[in-house]
C-alpha positions in Angstrom: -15.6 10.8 -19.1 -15.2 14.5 -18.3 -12.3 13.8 -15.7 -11.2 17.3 -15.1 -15.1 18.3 -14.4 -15.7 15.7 -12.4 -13.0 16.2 -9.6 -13.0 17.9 -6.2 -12.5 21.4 -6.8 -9.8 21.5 -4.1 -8.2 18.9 -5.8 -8.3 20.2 -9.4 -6.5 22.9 -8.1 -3.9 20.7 -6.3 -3.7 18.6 -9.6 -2.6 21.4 -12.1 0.4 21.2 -10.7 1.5 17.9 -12.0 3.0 16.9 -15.6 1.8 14.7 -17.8 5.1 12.9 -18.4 6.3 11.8 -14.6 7.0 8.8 -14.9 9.1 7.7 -18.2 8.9 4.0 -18.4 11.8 3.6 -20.4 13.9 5.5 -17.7 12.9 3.9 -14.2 16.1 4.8 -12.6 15.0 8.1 -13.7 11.7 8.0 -12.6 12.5 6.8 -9.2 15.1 9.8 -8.7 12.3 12.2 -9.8 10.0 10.8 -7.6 12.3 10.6 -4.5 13.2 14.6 -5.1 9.6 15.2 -5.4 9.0 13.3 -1.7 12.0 15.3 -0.6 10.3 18.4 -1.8 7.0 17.8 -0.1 8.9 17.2 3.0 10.9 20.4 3.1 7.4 22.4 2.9 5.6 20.6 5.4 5.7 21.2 9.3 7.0 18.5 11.3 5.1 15.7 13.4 6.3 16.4 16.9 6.1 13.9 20.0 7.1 10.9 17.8 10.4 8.8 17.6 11.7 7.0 15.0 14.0 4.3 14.8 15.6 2.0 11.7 16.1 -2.0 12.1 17.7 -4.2 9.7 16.0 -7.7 10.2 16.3 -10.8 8.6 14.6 -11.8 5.4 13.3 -15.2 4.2 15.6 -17.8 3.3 18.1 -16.2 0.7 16.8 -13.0 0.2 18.9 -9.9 2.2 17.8 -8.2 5.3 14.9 -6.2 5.0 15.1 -2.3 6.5 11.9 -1.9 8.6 11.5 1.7 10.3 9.2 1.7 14.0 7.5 4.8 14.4 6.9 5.2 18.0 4.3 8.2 20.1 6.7 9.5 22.8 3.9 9.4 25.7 2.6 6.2 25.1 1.2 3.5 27.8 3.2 0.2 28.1 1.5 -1.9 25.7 -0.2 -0.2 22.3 -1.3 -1.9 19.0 0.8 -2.2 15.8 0.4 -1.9 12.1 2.7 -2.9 9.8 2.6 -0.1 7.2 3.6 -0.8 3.3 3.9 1.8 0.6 2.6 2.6 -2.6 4.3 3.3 -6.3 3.1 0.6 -8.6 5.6 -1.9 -7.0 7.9 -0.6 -9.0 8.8 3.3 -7.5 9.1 4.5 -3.8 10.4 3.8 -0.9 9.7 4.4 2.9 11.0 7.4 3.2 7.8 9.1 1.2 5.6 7.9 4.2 7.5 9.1 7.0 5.0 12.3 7.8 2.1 10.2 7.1 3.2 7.4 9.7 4.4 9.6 12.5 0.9 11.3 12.4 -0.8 8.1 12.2 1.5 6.8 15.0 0.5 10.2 17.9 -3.5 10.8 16.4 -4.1 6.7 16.6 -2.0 6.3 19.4 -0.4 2.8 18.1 3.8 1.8 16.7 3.8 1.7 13.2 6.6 -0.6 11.2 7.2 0.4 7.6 8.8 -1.8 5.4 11.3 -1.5 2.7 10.4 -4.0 0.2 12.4 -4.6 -2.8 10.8 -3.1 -6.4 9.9 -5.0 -9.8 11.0 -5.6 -12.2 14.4 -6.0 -10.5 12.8 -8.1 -8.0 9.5 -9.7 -8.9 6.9 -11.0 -6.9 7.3 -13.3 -4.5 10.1 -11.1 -3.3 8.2 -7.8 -2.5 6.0 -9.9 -0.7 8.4 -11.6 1.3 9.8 -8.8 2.4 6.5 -7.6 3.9 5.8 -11.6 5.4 9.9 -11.1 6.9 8.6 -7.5 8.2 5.4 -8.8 9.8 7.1 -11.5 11.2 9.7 -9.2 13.0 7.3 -7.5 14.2 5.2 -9.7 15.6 8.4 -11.8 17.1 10.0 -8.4 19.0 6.0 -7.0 19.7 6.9 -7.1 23.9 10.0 -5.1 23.5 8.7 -2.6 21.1 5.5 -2.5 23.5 3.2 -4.1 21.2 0.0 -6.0 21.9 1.0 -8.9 19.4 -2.6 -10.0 19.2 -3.5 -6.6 18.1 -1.4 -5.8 14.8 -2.8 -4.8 11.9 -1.7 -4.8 8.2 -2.1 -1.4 5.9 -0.7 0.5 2.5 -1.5 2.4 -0.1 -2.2 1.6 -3.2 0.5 -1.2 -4.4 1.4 -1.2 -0.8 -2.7 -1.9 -0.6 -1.9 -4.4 -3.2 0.3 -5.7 -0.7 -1.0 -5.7 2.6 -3.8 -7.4 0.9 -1.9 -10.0 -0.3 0.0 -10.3 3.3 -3.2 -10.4 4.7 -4.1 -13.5 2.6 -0.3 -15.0 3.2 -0.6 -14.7 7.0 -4.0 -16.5 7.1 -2.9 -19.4 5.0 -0.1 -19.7 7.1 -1.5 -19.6 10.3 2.1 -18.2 12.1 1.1 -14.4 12.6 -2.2 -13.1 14.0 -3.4 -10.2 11.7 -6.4 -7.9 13.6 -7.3 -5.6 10.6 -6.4 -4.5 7.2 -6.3 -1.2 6.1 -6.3 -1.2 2.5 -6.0 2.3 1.1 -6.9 2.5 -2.7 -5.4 -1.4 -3.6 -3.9 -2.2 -6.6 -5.4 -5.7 -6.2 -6.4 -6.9 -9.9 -3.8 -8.1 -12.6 -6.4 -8.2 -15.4 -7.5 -4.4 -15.7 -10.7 -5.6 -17.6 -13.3 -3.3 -15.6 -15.0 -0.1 -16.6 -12.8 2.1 -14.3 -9.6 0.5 -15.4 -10.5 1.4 -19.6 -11.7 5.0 -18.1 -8.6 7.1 -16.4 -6.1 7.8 -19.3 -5.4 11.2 -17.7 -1.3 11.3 -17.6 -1.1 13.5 -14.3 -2.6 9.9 -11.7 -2.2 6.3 -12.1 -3.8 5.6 -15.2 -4.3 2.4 -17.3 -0.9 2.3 -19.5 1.0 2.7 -15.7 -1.1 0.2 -14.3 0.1 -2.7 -17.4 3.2 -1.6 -16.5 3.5 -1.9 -13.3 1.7 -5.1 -13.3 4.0 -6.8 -15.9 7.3 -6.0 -13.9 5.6 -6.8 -10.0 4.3 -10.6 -12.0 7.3 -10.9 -14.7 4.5 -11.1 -17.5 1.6 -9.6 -18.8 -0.8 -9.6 -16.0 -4.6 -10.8 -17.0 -3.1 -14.5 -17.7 -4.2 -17.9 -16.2 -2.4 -19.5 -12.8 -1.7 -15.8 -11.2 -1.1 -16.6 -7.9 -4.0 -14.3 -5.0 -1.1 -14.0 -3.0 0.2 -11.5 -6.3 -3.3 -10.3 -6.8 -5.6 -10.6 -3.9 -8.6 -10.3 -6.5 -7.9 -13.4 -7.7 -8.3 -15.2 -3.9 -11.5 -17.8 -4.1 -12.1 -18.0 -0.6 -11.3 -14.8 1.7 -13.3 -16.4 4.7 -11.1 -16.4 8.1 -9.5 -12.9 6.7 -9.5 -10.0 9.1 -11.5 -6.8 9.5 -11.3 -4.9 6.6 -11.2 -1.1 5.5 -11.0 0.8 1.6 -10.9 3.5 1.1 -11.2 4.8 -2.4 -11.7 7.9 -5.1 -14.5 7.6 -7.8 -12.2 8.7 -10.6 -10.0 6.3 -9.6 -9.0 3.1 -11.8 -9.1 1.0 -9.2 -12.4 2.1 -8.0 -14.3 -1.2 -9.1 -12.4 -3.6 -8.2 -11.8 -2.1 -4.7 -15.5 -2.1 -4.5 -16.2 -5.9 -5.7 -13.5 -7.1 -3.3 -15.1 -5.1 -0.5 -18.5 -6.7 -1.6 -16.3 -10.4 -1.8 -15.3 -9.8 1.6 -18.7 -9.0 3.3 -20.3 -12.0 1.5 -17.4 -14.3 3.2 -18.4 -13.0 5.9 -15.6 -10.1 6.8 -16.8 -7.2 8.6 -15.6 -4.2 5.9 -16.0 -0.7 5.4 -15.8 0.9 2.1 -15.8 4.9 1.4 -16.1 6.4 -1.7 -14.8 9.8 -2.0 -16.7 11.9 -4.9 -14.3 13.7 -7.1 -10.9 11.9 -5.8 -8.7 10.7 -8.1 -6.0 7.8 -7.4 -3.9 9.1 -4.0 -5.6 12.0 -4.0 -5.3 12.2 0.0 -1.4 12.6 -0.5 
């Protein structure tokens, strides 16, 4: 694959920009600082969202684990009762934080005209799955449990991230289901990172070191499961790909690049989905590479 000729023009351009060599597996303390400055550094260049508020809670995790920081983005003119969407972000599970997001979710929170919660989930390999996860389950569950006084409809609270945090929304999605506790309206899964086994065409095709490309995908997957992904008994809660039965999920949307690795299995699941019956949009974006709306 040509993958320079093939992208957006716009985006080639944007793309230059970008070293080969950004994330250094063998330094993730490292990596993570680089890629927190580079967050701050987008942030300093780009205008403000104004007329939304922004507020940090601490709530309580699952059994054990520690408190999970969840930050409510809020429109200021609002009515009395608005949707939700519990908002989880991307790295590989094993980079980021909420902070990168912040611009992102206060737009989405005055165009939409809904309160966003972001969650702070801990990152492999530290902190394999389930915990990630949990975190997002104790998030939702906050949520959902204090919807009245943060103005929420709690029927109407939808699930969303970007690309592991698609990965986990996805998974959430499949959690609160089994469960039955929390309602879940929609799913916004924005370029999932949703298959362990990286055994499809796309997956063997983006080697270019500037996006997510297949030896960060092994990676990240072994530190989010604690082994080589691809193996037998990996739970779909870990890797919603692997779910049998996705009847009963909600609405779903996916949005994804066609030079991105994850482009086939984003499509299959979208196809899974609609045959199970779940009404779901998929977009493919000629010439987008992975997170190439950031």
């Amino acid at each position: 694959m040509d993958f320079e000729a093939r992208m957006d023009l716009e985006l080639a351009e944007t793309l230059r920009g970008f070293p080969d060599n950004a994330w250094n597996f063998d330094d993730l303390p490292g990596t993570r600082a680089n890629f927190n400055q580079m967050v701050a550094a987008m942030r300093g260049i780009l205008p403000p969202v104004e007329g939304v508020s922004m507020e940090d809670h601490h709530v309580p995790g699952t059994e054990g684990a520690p408190k999970v920081l969840v930050r409510v983005y809020t429109p200021d003119n609002r009515p009395a009762v608005l949707p939700g969407m519990v908002w989880i972000h991307g790295g590989g599970y094993i980079v980021g934080s909420i902070d990168q997001d912040d611009l992102r979710m206060q737009h989405v929170a005055r165009t939409v005209g809904c309160v966003v919660a972001s969650v702070e989930y801990r990152l492999a390999p530290e902190h394999p799955y389930p915990a990630p996860l949990d975190d997002c389950y104790a998030g939702l569950a906050w949520f959902h449990r204090n919807a009245h006084k943060l103005g929420v409809d709690p029927k109407r609270i939808a699930v969303g991230g970007a690309s592991a945090g698609g990965g986990l929304a996805a998974g959430l999605a499949l959690l609160a289901r089994d469960r039955g506790e929390i309602p879940v309206c929609f799913q916004l899964l924005v370029y999932p990172m949703i298959d362990d086994r990286n055994v499809s065409e796309a997956s063997h095709a983006i080697t270019d070191g500037r996006v997510w490309n297949r030896e960060k995908n092994l990676f990240g997957w072994k530190a989010y499961l604690g082994r080589e992904g691809g193996g037998p008994e990996v739970p779909s809660y870990a890797a919603a790909y692997r779910a049998g039965d996705l009847r009963g999920l909600p609405p779903a949307y996916i949005p994804v690049g066609d030079l991105d690795m994850f482009l086939d299995e984003n499509i299959e699941y979208a196809q899974r989905l609609l045959q199970a019956g779940v009404p779901t949009e998929l977009h493919v974006y000629p010439g987008g590479y992975h997170a190439f709306d950031g």
